[in-house]
PASEBA-1860 file (N, C-alpha, C; in nm, 3 decimals):
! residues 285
1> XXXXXXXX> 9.639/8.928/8.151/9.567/9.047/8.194/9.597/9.072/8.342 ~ 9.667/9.189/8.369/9.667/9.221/8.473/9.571/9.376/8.499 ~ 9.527/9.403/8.634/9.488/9.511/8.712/9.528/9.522/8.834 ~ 9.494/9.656/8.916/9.551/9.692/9.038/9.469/9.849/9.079 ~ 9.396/9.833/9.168/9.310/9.934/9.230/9.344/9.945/9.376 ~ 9.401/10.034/9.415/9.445/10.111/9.554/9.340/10.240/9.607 ~ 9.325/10.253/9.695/9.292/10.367/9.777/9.332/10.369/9.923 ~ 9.365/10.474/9.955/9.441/10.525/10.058/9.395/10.669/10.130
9> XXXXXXXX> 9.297/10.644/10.251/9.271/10.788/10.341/9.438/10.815/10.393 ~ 9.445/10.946/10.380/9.578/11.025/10.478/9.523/11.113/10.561 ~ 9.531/11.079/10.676/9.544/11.215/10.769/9.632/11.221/10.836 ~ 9.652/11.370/10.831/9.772/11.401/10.915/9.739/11.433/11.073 ~ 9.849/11.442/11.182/9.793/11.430/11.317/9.833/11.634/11.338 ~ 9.930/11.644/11.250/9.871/11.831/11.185/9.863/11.878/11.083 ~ 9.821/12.016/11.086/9.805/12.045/10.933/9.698/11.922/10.862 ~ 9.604/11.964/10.932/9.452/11.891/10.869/9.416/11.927/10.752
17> XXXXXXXX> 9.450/12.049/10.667/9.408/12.090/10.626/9.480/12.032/10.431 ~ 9.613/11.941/10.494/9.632/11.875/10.386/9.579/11.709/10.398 ~ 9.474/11.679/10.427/9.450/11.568/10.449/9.353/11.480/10.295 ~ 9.393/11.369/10.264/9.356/11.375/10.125/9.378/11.203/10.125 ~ 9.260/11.223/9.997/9.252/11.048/9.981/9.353/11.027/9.854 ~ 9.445/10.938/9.842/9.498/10.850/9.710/9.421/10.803/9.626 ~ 9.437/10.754/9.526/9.367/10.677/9.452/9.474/10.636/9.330 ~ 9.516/10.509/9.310/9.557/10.444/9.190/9.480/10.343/9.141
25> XXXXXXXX> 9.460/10.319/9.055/9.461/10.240/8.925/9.534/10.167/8.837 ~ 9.552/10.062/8.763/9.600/10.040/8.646/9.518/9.885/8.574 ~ 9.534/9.875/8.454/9.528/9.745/8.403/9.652/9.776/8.243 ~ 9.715/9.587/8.270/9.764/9.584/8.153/9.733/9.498/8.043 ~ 9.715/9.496/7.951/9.721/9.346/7.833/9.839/9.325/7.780 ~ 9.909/9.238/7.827/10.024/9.148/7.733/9.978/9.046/7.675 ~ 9.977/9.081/7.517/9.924/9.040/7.391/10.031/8.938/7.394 ~ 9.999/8.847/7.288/10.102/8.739/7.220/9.998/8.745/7.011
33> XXXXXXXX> 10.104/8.707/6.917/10.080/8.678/6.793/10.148/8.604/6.749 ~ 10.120/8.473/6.794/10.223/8.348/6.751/10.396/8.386/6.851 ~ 10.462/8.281/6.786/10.557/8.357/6.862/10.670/8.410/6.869 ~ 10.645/8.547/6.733/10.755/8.609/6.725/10.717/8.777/6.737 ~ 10.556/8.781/6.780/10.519/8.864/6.808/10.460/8.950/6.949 ~ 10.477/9.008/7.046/10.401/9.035/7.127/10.402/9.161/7.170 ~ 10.371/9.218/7.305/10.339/9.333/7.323/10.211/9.354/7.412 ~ 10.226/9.547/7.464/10.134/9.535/7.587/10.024/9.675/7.573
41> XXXXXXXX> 9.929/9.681/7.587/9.825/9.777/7.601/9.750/9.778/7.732 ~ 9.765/9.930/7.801/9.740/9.935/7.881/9.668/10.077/7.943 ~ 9.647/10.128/8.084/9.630/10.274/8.129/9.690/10.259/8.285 ~ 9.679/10.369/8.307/9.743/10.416/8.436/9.632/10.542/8.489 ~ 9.593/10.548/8.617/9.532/10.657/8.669/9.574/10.682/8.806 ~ 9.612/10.788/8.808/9.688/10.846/8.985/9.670/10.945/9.013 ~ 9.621/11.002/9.144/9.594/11.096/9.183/9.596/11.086/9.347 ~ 9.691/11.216/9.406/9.679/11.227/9.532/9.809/11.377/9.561
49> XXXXXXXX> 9.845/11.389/9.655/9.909/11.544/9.709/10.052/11.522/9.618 ~ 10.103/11.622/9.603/10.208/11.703/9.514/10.311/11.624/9.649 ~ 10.416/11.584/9.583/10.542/11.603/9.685/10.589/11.709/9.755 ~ 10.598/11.673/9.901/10.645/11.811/9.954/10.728/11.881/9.903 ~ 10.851/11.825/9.853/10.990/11.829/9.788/10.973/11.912/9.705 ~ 10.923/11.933/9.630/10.896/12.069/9.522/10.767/12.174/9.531 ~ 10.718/12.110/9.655/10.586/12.219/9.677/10.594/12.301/9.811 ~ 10.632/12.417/9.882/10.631/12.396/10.016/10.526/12.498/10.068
57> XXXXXXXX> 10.364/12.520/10.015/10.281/12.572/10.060/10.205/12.484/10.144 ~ 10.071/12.527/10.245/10.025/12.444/10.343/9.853/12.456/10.249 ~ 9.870/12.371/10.179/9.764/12.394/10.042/9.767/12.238/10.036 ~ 9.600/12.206/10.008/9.573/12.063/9.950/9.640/12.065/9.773 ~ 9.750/12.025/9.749/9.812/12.062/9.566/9.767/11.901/9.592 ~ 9.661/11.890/9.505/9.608/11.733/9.498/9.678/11.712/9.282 ~ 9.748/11.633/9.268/9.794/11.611/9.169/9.709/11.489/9.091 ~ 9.662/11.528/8.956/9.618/11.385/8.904/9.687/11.393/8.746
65> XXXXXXXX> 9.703/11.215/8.751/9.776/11.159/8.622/9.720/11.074/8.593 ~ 9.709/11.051/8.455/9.620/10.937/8.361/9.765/10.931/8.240 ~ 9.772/10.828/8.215/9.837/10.761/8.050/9.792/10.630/7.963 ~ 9.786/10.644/7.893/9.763/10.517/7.819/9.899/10.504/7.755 ~ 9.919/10.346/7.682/10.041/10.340/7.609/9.975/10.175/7.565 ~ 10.094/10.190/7.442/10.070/10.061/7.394/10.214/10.016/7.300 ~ 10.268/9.941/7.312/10.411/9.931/7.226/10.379/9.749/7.221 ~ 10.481/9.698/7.132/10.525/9.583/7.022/10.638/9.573/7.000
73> XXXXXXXX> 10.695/9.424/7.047/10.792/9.405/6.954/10.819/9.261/6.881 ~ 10.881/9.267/6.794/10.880/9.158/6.694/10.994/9.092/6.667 ~ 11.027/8.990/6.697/11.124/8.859/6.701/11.163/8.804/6.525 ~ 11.234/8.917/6.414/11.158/8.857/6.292/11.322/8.740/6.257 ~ 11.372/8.765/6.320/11.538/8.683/6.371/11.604/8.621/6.515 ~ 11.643/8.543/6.478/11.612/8.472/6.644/11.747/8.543/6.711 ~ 11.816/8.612/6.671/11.928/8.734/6.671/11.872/8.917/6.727 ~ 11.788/8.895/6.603/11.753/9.052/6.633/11.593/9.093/6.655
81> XXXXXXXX> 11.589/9.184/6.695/11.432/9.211/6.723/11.427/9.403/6.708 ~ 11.261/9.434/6.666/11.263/9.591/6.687/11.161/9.586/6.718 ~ 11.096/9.687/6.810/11.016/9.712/6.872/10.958/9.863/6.886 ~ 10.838/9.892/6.922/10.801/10.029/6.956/10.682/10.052/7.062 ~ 10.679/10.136/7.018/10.552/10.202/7.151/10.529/10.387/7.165 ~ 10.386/10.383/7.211/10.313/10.450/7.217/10.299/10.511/7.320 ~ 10.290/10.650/7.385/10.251/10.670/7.502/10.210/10.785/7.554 ~ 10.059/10.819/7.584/10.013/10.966/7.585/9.949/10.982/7.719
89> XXXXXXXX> 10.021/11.074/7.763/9.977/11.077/7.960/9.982/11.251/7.985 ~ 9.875/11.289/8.052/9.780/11.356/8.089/9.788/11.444/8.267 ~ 9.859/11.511/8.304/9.849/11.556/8.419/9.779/11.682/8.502 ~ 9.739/11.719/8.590/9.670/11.859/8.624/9.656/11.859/8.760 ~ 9.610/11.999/8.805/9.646/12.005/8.954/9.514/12.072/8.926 ~ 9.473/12.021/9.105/9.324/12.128/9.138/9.336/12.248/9.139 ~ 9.483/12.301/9.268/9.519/12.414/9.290/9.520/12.508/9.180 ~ 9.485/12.666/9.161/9.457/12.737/9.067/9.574/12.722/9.049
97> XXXXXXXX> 9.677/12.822/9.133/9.782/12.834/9.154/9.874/12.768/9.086 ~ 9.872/12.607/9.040/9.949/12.519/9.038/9.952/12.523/8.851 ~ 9.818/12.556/8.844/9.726/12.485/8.693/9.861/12.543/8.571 ~ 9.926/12.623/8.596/10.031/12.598/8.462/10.083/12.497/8.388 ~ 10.091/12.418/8.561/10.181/12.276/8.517/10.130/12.187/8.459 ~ 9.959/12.188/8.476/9.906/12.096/8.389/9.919/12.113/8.234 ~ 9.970/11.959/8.201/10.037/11.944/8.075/9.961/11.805/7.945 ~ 10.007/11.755/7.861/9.969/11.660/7.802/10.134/11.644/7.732
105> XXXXXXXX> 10.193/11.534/7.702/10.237/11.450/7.658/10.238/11.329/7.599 ~ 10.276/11.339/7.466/10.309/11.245/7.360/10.416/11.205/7.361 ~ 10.448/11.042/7.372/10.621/10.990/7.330/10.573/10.861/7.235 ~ 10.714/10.856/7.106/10.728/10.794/7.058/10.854/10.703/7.057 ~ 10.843/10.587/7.055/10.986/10.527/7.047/11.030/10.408/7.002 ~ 11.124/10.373/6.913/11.137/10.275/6.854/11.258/10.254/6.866 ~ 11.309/10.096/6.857/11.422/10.046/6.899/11.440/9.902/6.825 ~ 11.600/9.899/6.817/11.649/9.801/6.738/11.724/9.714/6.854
113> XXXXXXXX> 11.732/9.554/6.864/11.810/9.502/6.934/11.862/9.355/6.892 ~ 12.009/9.376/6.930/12.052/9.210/6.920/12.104/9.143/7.030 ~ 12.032/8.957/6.983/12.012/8.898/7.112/12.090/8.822/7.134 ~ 12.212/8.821/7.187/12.264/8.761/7.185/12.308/8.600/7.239 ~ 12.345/8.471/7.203/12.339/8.351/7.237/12.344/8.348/7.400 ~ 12.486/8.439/7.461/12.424/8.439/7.603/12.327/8.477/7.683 ~ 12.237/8.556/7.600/12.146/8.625/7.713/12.159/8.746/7.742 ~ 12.263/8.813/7.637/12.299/8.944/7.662/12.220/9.028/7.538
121> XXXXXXXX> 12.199/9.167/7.548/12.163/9.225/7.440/12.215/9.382/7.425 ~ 12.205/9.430/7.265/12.289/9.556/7.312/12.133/9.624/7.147 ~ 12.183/9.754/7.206/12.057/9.804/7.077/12.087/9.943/7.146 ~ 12.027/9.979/6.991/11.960/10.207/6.985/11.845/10.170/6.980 ~ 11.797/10.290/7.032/11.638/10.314/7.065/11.676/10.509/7.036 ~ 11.539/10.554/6.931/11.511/10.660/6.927/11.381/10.667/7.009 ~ 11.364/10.838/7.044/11.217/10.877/7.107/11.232/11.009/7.097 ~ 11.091/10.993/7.060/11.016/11.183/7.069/10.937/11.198/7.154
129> XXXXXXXX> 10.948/11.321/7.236/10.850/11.360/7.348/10.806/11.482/7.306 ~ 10.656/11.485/7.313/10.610/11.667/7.229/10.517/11.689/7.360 ~ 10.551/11.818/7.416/10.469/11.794/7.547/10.397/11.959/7.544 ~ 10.290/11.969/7.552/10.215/12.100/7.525/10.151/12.163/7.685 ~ 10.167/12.285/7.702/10.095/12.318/7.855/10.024/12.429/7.815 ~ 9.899/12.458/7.846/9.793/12.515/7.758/9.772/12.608/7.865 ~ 9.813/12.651/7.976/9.807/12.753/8.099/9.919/12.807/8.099 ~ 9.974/12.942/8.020/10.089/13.009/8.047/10.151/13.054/8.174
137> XXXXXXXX> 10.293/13.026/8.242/10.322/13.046/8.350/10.319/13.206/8.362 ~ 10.308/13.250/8.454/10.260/13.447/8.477/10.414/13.457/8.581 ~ 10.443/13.563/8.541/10.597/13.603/8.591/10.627/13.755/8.594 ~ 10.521/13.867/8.687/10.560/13.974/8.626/10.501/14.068/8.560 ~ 10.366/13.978/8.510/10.297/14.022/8.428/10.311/13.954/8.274 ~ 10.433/13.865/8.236/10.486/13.786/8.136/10.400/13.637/8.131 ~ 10.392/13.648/8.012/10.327/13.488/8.009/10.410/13.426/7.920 ~ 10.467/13.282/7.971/10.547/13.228/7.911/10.488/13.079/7.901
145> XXXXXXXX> 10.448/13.038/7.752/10.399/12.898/7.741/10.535/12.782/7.759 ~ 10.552/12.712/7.795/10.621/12.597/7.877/10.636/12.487/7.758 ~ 10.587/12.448/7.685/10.581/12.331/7.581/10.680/12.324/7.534 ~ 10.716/12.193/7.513/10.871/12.185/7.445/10.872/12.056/7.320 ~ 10.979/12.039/7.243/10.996/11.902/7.219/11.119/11.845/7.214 ~ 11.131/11.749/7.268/11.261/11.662/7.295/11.297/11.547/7.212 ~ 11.425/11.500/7.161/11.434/11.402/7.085/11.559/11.325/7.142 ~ 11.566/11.192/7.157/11.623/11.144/7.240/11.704/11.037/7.113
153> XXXXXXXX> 11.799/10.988/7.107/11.900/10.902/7.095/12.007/10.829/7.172 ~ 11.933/10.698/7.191/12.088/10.627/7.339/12.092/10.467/7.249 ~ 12.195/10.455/7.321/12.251/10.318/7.324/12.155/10.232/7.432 ~ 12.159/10.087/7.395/12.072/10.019/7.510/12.182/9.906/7.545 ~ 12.269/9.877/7.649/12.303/9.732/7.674/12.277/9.671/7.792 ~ 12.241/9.550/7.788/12.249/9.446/7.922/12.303/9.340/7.906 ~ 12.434/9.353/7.961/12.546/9.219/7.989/12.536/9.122/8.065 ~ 12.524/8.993/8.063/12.513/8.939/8.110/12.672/8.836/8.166
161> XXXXXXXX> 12.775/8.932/8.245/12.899/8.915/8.244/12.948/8.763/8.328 ~ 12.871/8.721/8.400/12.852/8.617/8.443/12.715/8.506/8.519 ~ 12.722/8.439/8.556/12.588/8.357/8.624/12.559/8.459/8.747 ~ 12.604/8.539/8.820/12.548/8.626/8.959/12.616/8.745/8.893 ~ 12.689/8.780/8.829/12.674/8.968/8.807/12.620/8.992/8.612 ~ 12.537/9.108/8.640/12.485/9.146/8.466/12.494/9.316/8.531 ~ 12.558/9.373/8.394/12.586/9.514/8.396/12.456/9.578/8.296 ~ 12.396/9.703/8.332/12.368/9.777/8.228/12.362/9.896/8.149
169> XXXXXXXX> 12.357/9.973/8.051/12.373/10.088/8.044/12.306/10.157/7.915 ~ 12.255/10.266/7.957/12.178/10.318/7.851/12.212/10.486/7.868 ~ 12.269/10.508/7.730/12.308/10.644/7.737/12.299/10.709/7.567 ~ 12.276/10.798/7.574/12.322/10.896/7.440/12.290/11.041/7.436 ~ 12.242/11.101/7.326/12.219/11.256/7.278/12.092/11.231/7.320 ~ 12.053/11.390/7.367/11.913/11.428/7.431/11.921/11.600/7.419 ~ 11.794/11.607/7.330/11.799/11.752/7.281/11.662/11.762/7.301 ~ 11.646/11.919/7.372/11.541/11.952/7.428/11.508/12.095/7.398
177> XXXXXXXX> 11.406/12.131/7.345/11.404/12.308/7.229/11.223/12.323/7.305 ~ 11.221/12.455/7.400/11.122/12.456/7.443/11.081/12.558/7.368 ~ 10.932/12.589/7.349/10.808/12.629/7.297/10.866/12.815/7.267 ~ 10.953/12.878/7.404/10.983/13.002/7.417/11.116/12.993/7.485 ~ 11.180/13.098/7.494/11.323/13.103/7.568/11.353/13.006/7.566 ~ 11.474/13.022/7.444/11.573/12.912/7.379/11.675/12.908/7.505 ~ 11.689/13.025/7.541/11.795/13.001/7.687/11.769/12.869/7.760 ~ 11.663/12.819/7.779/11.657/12.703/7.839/11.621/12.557/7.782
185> XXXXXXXX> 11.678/12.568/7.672/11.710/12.458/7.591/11.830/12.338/7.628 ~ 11.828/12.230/7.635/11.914/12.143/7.642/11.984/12.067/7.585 ~ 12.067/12.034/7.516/12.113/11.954/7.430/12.261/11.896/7.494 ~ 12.259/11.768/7.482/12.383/11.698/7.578/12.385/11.533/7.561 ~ 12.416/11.502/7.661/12.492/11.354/7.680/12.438/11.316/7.818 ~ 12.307/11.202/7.761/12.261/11.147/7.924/12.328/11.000/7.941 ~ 12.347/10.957/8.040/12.390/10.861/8.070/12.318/10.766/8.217 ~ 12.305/10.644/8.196/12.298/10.554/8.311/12.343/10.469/8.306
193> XXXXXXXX> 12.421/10.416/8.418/12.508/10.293/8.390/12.464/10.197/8.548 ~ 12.449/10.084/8.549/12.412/10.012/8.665/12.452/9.862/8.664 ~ 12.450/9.812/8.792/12.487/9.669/8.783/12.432/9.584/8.875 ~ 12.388/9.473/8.826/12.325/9.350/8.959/12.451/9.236/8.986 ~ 12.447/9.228/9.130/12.538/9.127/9.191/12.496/9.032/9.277 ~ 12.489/8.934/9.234/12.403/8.809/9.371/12.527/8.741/9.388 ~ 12.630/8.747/9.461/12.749/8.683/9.554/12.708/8.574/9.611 ~ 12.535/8.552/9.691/12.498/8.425/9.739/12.392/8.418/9.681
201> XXXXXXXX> 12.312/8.300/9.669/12.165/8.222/9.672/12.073/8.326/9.739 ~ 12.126/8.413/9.888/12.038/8.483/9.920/12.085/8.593/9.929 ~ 12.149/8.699/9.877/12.201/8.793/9.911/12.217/8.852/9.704 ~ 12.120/8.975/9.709/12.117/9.081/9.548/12.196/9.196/9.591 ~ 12.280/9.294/9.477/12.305/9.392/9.548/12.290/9.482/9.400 ~ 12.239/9.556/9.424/12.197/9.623/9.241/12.305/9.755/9.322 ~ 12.338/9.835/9.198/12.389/9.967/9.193/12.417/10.076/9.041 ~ 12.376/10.167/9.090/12.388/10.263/8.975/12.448/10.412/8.981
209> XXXXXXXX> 12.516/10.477/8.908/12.527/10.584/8.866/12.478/10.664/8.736 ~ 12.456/10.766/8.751/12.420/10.847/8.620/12.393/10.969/8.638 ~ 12.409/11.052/8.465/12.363/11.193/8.496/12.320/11.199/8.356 ~ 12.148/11.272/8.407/12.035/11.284/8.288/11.941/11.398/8.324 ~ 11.910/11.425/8.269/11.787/11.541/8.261/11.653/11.471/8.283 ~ 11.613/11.487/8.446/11.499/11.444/8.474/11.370/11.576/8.502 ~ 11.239/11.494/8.583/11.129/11.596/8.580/11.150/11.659/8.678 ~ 11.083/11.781/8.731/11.023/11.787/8.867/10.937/11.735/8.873
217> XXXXXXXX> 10.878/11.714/8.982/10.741/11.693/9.023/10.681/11.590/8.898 ~ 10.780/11.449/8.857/10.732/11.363/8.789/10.713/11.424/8.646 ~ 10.577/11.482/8.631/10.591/11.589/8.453/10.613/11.722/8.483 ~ 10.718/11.738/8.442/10.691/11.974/8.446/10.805/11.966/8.344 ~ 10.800/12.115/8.306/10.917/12.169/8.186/10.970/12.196/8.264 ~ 11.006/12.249/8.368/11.141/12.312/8.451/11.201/12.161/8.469 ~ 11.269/12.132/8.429/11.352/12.002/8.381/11.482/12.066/8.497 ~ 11.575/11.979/8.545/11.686/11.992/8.649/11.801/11.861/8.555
225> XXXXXXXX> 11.908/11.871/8.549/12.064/11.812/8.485/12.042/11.746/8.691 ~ 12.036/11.611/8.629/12.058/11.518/8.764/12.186/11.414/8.744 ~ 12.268/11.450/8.892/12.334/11.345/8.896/12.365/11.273/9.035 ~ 12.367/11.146/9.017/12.349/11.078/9.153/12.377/10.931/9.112 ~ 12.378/10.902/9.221/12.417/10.744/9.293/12.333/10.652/9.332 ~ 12.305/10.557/9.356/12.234/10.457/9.464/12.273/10.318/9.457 ~ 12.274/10.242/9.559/12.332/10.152/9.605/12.159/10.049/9.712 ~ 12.175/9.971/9.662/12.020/9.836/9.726/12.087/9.743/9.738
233> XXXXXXXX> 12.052/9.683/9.850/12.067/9.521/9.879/11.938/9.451/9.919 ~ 11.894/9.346/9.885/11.840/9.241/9.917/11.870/9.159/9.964 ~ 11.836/9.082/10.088/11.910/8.951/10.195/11.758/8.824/10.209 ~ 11.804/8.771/10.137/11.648/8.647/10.171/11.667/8.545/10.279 ~ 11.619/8.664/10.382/11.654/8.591/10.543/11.639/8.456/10.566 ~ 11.498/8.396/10.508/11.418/8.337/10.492/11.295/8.282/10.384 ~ 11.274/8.172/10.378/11.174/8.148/10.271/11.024/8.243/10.236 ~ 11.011/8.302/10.370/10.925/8.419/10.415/10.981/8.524/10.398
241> XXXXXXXX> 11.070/8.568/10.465/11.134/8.716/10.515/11.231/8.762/10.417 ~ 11.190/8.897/10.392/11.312/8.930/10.287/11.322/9.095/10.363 ~ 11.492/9.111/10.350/11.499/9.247/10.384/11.536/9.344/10.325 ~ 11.549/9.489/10.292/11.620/9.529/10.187/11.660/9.630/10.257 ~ 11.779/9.654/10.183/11.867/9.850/10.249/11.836/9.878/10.109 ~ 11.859/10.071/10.144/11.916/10.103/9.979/11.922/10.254/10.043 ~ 12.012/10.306/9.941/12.057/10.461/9.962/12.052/10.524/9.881 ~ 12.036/10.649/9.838/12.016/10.729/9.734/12.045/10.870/9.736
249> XXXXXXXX> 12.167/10.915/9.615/12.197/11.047/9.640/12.182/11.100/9.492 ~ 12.105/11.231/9.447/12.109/11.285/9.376/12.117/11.417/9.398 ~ 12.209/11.476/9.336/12.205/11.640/9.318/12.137/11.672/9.196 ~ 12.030/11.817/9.231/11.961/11.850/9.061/12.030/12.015/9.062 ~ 12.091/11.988/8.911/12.066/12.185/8.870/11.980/12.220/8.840 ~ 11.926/12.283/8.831/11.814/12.396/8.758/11.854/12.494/8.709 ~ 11.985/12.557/8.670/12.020/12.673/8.641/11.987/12.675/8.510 ~ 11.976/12.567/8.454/11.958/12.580/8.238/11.845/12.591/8.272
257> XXXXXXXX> 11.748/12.540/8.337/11.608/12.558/8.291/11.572/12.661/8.357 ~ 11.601/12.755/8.443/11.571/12.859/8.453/11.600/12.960/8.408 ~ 11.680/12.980/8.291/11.768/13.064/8.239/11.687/13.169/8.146 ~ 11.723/13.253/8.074/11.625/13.327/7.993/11.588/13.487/8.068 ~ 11.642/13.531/8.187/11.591/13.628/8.209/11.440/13.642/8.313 ~ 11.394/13.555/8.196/11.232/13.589/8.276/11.227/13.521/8.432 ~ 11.219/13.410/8.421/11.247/13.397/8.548/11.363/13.343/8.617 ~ 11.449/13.420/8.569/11.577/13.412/8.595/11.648/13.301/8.674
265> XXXXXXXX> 11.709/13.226/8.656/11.829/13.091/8.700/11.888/13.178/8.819 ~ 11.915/13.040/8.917/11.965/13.106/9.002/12.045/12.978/9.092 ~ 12.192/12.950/9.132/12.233/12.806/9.148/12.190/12.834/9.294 ~ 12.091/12.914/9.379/12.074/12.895/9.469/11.948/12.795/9.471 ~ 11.891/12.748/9.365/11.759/12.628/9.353/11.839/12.493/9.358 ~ 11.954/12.498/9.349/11.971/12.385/9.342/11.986/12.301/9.469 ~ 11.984/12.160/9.478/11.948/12.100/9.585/12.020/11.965/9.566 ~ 11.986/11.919/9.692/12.069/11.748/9.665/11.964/11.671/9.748
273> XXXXXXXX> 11.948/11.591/9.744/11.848/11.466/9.788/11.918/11.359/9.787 ~ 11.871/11.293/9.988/11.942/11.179/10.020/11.853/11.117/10.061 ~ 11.838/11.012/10.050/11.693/10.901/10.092/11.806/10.779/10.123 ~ 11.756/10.720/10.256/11.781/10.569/10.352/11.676/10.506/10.345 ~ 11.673/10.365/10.326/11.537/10.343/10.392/11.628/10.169/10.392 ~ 11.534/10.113/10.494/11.551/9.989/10.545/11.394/9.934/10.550 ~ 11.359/9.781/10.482/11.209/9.778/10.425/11.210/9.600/10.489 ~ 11.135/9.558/10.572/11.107/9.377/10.549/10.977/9.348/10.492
281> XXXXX> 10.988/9.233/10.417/10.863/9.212/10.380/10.838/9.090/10.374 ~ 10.746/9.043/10.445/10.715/8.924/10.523/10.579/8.878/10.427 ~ 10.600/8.741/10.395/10.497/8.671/10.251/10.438/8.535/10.380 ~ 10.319/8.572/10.420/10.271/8.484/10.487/10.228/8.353/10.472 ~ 10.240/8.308/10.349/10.193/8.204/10.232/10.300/8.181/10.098
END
């Protein structure tokens, strides 16, 4: 049994007027049933300001998210295993303004895998996402309901190519048929491919590429075709001190999901996002 309760005052030294408390939550249960059975039941609760990055009014957009989920999987071969899970999460904004985006989502997903003697495993995993938004977006005078459903098919592998490097990759078909304007429907080929490298005792270096159809703003139907890079290192300075780099580049389109006329696509939304960051974290005990 795990839990985790955060709160966090923000104020800003301007623009007071977005000043706002955090609040997370979670607890999990990782079950066991003898031992070829286990699995986890759990919730999630979050709430605090919209990312600037997709919001750029001087408005408290206080965002809240709740999910529950619960998935299993079962060992019925000391080779192969299948597994599934459950997962229904809940989002909404205070802002009137915003309230379209509040949504509900359902995913289902089940998956087959084999284990292999080294430590490696390779498997398909299907999933359904049925996601409903009960506040029509206004465009004009047009009301356009947002709900879609998506059905996902990928490959799952993690190689374990030697004692310090393991590769992984998870990719396949991803078809996406929203509620109205088929124009912004998706159907394609997502992909992620990544790899961990520990060269020393103290030195990780993970890296990835890929291009997939992610959210905005975490849940929304205006969905963006992402593709990008990133590159992390870890250095364990010390039995205490650990440091990390990491870099991150993604470009998003939006032109499919804006498509349809109504509110017309335009490749001037599109954007690229670069994040640096350099992090120590010092374990006093």
């Amino acid at each position: 049994l795990t839990a985790n309760v955060n709160v966090n005052q923000v104020n800003y030294d301007r623009f007071a007027a977005l000043d706002h408390l955090d609040k997370n939550a979670s607890a999990n249960w990782n079950w066991f049933a003898g031992e070829h059975v286990q699995g986890n039941v759990g919730v999630n609760y979050s709430q605090g300001l919209t990312p600037f990055i997709d919001f750029h009014l001087l408005a408290p957009n206080i965002r809240s998210q709740a999910s529950e989920y619960a998935d299993a999987s079962w060992l019925f071969d000391p080779s192969w295993r299948v597994r599934g899970g459950l997962t229904h999460t809940q989002l909404w904004y205070d802002l009137a303004s915003q309230q379209p985006g509040n949504n509900t989502q359902n995913q289902t997903e089940l998956g087959l895998d084999y284990l292999a003697r080294s430590g490696s495993t390779i498997g398909l995993q299907a999933r359904h996402i049925s996601a409903d938004f009960p506040i029509p977006e206004q465009d004009n005078g047009t009301s356009v309901f947002n709900g879609y459903e998506q059905n996902e098919l990928k490959a799952k592998v993690d190689w374990i190519v030697t004692g310090k490097t393991r590769l992984h990759f998870l990719g396949g078909w991803v078809s996406r048929k929203q509620d109205q304007i088929s124009a912004r429907d998706f159907s394609g080929i997502n992909t992620r491919f990544a790899a961990d490298w520990s060269p020393t005792g103290k030195i990780d270096v993970s890296a990835a590429i890929w291009r997939e159809i992610g959210a905005v703003d975490d849940l929304s139907t205006i969905y963006s075709l992402n593709r990008g890079a990133s590159l992390a290192s870890t250095w364990k300075y010390s039995a205490k001190i650990n440091l990390i780099a990491q870099v991150n580049y993604v470009k998003r389109d939006f032109s499919q999901s804006t498509a349809g006329g109504v509110f017309g696509g335009s490749s001037a939304e599109n954007d690229v996002l670069r994040n640096e960051g350099l992090t120590m974290v010092y374990n006093p005990t």
